[in-house]
Short mmCIF file of the C-alpha atoms (twelve columns), coordinates in Angstrom:
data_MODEL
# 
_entry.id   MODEL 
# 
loop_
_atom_site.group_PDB 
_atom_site.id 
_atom_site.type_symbol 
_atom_site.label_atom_id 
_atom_site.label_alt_id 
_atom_site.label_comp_id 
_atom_site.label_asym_id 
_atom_site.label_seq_id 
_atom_site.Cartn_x 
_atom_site.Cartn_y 
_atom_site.Cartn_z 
_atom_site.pdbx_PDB_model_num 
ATOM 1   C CA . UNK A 1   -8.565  9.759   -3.371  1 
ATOM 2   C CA . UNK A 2   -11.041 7.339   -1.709  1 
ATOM 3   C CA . UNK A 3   -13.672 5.744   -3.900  1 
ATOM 4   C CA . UNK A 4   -12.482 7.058   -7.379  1 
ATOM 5   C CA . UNK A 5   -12.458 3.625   -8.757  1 
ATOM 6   C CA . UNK A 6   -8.935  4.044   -9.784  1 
ATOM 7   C CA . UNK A 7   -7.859  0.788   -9.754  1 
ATOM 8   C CA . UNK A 8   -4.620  -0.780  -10.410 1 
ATOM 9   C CA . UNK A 9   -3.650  0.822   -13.427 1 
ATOM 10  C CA . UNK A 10  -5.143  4.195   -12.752 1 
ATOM 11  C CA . UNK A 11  -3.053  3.840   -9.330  1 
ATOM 12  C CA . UNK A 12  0.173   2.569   -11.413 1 
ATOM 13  C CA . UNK A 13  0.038   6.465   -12.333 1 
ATOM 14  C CA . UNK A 14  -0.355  7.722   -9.564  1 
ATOM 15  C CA . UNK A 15  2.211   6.083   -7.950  1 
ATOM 16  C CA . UNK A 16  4.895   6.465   -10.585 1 
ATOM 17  C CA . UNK A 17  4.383   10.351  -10.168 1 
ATOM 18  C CA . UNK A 18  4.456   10.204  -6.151  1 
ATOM 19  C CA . UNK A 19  8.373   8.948   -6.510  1 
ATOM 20  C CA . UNK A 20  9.515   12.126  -6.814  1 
ATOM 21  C CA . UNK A 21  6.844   13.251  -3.997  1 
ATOM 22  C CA . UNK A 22  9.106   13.558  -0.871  1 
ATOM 23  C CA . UNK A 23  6.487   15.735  1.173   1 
ATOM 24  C CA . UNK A 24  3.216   13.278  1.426   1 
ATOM 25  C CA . UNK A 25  2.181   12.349  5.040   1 
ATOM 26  C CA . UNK A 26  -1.773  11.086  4.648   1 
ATOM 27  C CA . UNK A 27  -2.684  8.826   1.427   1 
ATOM 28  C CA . UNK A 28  -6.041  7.393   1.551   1 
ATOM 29  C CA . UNK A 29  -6.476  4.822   -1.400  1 
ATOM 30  C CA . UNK A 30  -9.599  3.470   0.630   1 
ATOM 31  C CA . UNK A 31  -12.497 1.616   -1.957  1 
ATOM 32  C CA . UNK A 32  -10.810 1.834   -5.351  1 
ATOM 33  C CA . UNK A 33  -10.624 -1.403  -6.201  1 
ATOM 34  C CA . UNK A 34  -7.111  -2.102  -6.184  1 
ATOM 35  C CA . UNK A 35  -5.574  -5.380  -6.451  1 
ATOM 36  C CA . UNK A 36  -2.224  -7.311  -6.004  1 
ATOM 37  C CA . UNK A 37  -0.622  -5.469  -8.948  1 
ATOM 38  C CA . UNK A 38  -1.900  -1.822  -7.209  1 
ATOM 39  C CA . UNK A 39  -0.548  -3.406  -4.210  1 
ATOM 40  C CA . UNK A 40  3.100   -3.777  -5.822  1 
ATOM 41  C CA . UNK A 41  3.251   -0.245  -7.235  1 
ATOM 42  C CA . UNK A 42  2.470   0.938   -3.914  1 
ATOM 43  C CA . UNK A 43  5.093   -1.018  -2.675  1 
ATOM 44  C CA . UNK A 44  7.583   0.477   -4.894  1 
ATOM 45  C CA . UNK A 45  6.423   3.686   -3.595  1 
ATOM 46  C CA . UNK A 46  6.675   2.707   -0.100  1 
ATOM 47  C CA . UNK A 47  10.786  1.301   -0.995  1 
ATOM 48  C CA . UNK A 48  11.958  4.464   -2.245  1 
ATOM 49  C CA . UNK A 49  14.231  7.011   -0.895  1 
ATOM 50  C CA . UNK A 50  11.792  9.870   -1.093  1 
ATOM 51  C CA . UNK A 51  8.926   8.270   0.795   1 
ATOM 52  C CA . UNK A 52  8.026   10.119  3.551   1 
ATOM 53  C CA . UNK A 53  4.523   8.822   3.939   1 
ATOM 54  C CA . UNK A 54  3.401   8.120   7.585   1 
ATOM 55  C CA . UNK A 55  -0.593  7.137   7.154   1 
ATOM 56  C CA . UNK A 56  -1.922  5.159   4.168   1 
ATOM 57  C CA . UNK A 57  -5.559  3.952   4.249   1 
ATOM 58  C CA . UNK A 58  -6.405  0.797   2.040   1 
ATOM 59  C CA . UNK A 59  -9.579  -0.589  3.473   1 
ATOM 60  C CA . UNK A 60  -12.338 -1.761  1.163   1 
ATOM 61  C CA . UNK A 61  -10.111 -2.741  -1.838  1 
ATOM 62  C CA . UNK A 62  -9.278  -6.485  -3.484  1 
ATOM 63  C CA . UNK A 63  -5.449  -6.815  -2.119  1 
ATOM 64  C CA . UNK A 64  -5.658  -10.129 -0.986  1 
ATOM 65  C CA . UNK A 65  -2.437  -12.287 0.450   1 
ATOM 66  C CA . UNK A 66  -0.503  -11.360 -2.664  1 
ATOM 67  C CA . UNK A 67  -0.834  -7.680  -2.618  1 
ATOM 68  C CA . UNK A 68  -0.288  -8.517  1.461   1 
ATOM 69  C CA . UNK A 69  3.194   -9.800  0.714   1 
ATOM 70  C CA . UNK A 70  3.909   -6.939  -1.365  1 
ATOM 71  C CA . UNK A 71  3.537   -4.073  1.199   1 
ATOM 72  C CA . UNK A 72  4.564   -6.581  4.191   1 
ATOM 73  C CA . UNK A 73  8.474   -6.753  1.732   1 
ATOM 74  C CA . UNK A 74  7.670   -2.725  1.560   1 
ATOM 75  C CA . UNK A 75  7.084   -2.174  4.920   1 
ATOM 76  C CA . UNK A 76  9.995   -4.070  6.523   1 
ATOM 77  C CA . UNK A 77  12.227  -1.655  5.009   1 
ATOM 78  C CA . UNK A 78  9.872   1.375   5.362   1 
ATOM 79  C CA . UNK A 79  11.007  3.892   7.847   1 
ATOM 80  C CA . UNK A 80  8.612   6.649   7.758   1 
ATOM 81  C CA . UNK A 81  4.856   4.520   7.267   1 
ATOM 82  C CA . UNK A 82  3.735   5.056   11.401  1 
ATOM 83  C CA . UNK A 83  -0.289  3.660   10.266  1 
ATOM 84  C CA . UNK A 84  -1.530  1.166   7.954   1 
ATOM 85  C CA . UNK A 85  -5.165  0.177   7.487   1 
ATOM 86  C CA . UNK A 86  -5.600  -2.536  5.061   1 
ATOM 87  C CA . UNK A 87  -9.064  -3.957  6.670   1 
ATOM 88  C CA . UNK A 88  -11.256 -5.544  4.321   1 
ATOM 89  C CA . UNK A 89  -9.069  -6.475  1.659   1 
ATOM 90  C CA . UNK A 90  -9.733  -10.687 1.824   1 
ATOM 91  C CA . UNK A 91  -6.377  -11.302 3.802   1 
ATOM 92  C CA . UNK A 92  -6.189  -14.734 5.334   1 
ATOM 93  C CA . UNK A 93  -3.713  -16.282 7.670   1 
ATOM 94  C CA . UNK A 94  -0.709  -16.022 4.816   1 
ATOM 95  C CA . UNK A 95  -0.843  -12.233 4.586   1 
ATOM 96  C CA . UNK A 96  -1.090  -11.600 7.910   1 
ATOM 97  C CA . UNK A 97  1.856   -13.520 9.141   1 
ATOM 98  C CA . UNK A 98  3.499   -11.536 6.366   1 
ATOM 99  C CA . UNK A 99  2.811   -8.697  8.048   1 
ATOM 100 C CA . UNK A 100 3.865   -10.059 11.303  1 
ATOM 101 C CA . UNK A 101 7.314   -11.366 9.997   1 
ATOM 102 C CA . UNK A 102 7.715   -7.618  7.964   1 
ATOM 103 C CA . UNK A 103 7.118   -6.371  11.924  1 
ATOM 104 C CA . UNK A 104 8.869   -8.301  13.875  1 
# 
């Protein structure tokens, strides 16, 4: 799905339908323009029971520290996600001691 312009609400759908998705390894989201508010329906994705996601590729989107907090919360509870690539997303210091606190 890389560089579909889906952004956050086309993602929102997306999203909602891959809850009941319990067989997805590889998602790449890469250059579509997805925000904080993608960010926290991917999150919800990444919280769920059915999750089974071990790659997701988010490089080149707008996620910033706030969309950083939301898949840092997602992550720390996440027991299948093995790969994360959220490079070039405007992340500062914030986000990525998120990510280090979600890790540790």
């Amino acid at each position: 799905m890389r560089k579909h312009q889906l952004r956050d609400d086309g993602l929102y759908i997306v999203m909602e339908h891959l809850l009941e998705n319990n067989t997805l390894k590889v998602l790449d989201l890469n250059a579509n323009e997805i925000s904080f508010r993608g960010c926290e329906a991917i999150a919800k994705y990444l919280k769920s029971e059915n999750c089974s996601l071990e790659s997701l590729h988010l490089s080149g989107n707008k996620c910033s520290d706030y969309g950083s907090k939301a898949i840092a919360q997602a992550i720390a509870v996440n027991k299948s996600l093995i790969h994360l690539d959220m490079t070039y997303n405007q992340i500062n210091d914030m986000g990525l001691t998120l990510f280090a606190q979600a890790l540790s």
